[in-house]
C-alpha positions in Angstrom: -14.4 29.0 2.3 -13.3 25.3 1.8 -9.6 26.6 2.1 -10.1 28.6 5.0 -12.0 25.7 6.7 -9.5 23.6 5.6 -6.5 25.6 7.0 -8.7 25.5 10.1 -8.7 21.5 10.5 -5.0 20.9 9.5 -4.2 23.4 12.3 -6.5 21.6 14.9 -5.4 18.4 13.3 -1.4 19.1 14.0 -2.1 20.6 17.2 -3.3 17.4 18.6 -0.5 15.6 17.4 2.3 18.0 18.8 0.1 18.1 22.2 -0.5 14.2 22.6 3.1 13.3 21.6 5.4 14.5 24.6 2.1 12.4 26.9 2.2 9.7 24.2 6.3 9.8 24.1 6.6 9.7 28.3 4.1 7.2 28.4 5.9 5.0 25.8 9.5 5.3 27.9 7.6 4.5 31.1 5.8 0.8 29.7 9.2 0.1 27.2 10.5 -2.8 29.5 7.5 -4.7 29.7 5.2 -3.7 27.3 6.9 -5.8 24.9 4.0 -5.7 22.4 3.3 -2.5 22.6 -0.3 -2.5 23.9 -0.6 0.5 25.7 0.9 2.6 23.1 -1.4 1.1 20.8 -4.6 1.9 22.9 -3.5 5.6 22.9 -3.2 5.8 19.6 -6.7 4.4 19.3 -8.5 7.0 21.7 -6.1 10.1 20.2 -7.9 8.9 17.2 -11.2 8.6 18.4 -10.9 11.8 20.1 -9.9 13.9 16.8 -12.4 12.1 14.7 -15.1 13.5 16.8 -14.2 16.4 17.6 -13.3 17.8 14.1 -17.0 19.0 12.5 -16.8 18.8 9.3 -17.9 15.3 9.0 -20.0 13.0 11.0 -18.9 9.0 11.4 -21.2 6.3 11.6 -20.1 2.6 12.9 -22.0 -0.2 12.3 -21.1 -4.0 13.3 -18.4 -3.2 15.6 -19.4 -6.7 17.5 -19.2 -8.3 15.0 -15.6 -9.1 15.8 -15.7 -11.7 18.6 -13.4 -10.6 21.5 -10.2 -12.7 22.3 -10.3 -13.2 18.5 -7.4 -13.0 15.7 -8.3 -11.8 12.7 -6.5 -10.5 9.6 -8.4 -7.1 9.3 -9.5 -5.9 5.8 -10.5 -2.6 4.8 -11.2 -1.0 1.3 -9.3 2.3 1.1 -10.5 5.9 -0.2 -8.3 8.7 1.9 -5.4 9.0 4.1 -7.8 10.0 7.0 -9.2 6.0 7.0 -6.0 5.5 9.0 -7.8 7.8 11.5 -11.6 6.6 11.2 -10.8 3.1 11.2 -8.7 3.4 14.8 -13.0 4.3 15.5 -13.5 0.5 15.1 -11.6 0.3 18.8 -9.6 -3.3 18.4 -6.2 -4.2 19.1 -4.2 -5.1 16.1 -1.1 -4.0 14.4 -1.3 -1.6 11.4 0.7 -2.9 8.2 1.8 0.7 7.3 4.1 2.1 4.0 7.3 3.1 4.7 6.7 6.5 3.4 4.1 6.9 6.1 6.5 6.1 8.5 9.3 8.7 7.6 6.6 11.7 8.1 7.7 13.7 11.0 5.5 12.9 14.3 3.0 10.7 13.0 5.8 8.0 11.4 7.6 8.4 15.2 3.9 7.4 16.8 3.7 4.6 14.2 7.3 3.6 15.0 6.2 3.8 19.0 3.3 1.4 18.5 5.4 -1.3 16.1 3.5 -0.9 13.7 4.7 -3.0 10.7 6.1 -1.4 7.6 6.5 -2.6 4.0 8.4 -0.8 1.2 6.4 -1.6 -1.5 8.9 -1.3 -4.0 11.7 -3.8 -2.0 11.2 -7.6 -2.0 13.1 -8.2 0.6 11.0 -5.3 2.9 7.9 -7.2 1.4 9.1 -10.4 2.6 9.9 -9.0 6.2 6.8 -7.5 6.3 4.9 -11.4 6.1 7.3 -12.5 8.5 6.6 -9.6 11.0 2.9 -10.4 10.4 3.0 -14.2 11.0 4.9 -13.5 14.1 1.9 -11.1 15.4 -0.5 -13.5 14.3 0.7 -16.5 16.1 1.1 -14.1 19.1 -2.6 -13.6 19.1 -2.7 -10.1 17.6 -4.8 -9.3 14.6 -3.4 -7.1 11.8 -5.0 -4.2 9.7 -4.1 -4.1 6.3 -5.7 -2.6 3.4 -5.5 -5.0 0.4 -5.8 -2.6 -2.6 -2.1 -1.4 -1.4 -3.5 2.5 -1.8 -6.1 4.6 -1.8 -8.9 4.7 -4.3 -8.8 7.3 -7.1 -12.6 7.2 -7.3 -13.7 5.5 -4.2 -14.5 2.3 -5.8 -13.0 -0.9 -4.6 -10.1 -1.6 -6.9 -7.7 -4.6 -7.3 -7.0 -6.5 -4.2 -3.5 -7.9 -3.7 -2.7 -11.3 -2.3 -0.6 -10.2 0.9 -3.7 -10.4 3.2 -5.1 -13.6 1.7 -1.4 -15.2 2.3 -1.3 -14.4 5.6 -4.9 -15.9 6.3 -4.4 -18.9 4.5 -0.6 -20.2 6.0 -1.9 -19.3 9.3 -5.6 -20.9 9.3 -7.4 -17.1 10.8 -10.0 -15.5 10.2 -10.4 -12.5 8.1 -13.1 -9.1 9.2 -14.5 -7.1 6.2 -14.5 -3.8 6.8 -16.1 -1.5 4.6 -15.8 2.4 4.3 -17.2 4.6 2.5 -17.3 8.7 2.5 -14.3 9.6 3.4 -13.0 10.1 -0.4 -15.0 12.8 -0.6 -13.6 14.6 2.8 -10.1 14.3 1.4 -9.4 13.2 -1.6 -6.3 11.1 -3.1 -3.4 13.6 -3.1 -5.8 16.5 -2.6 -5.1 18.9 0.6 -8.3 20.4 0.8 -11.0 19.4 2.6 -14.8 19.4 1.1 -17.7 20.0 2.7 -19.8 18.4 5.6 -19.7 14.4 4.9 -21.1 11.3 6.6 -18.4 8.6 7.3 -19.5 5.1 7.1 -17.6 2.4 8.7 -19.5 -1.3 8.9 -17.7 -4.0 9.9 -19.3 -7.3 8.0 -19.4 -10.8 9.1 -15.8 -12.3 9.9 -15.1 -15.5 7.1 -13.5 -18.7 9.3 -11.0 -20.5 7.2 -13.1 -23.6 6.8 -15.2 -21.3 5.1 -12.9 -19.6 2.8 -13.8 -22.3 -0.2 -10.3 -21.9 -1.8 -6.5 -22.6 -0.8 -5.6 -20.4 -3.7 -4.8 -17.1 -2.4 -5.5 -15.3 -5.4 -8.6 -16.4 -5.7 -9.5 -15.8 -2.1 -8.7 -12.3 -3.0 -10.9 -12.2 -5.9 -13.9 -13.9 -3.5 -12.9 -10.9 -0.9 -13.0 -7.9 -3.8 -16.0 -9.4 -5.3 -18.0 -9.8 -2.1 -17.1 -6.3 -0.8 -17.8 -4.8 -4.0 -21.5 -5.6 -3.9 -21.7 -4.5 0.2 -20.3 -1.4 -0.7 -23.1 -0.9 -3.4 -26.0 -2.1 -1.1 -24.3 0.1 1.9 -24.9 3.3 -0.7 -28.1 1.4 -1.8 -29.2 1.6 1.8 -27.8 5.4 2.4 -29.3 7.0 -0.4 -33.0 5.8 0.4 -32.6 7.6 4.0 
């Protein structure tokens, strides 16, 4: 059954990609001269996403704290990372920022070209000088007023606990004096699991977004530390999230 079901949502899954992309692709062409930032690519990314995370039923997402991000705002964005489909869930969140993405992401046929169409930042991981691009790229968004979504731990979770998190995020906060927004997740390991292609059964998605940290609160200049402060803190909001879930 879970292969069957799973064929099932890959198919529905590809067939909103192939059906949004010629809108997504005319759409893109039509705003290129003036839509410098790429704004309105963005935003129909963000509702493609939302669409597809609702409609598929074999898990159920709950958001939580969405407000908590003050409007107008920059904000390096922070999210721990269990599947490839957070990419998806976390576009639920519904805020304007620029996704820090790897390059092998962005060489997968149709999804890397809507990545590509939005400007989405991408990092070869294994390439200093792609690393060092990839800051530059980011400080220029951030000075532009755009927030950017990053996952610190660099990949997803083997066993949906919050590994090491790496400094790129904490950099980037720290040399340009914004604020970074927690976001937790927790769930969607179980949907789709690291390098697994089949889906498991009915889940519950969590998404809460905790309380942004100004820089005057950040208590360190070190930016390894700050990611240690980061991991630490998340860890124990991810265990009181599942504290909190499993007495429902």
């Amino acid at each position: 059954m879970d292969i069957l079901k799973s064929i099932v949502v890959w198919l529905v899954g590809i067939t909103f990609l192939v059906v949004f992309f010629p809108i997504t692709f005319i759409v893109w062409l039509l705003v290129l001269p003036f839509d410098r930032e790429r704004t309105v690519t963005h935003w129909m990314l963000i509702y493609q996403a939302v669409i597809i995370s609702y409609v598929v039923p074999i898990w159920k997402i709950k958001v939580e704290g969405r407000k908590k991000a003050v409007p107008g705002t920059t904000y390096v964005i922070i999210c721990n990372h269990q599947s490839i489909l957070d990419i998806l869930f976390v576009n639920c969140l519904r805020y304007r920022f620029k996704w820090i993405s790897k390059i092998e992401v962005m060489k997968v046929p149709i999804l890397g070209w809507y990545l590509r169409m939005a400007d989405y930042i991408a990092v070869d991981r294994g390439d200093k000088e792609s690393k060092e691009k990839m800051m530059l790229d980011s400080y220029e968004c951030l000075k532009k007023g755009i927030s950017i979504m990053i996952f610190p731990e660099g990949t997803r979770s083997p066993d949906c606990e919050i590994a090491f998190f790496k400094r790129g995020a904490f950099q980037l906060a720290l040399s340009t004096n914004t604020p970074i927004l927690p976001v937790l997740m927790d769930g969607s390991g179980g949907v789709l699991p690291k390098h697994g292609l089949i889906f498991g059964g009915f889940h519950k998605i969590a998404i809460r977004v905790l309380d942004p940290v100004k820089p005057e609160n950040f208590g360190t200049t070190n930016h390894d530390e700050l990611a240690m402060r980061f991991q630490n803190m998340m860890k124990n909001a991810l265990s009181e999230l599942r504290n909190e879930t499993s007495g429902k």
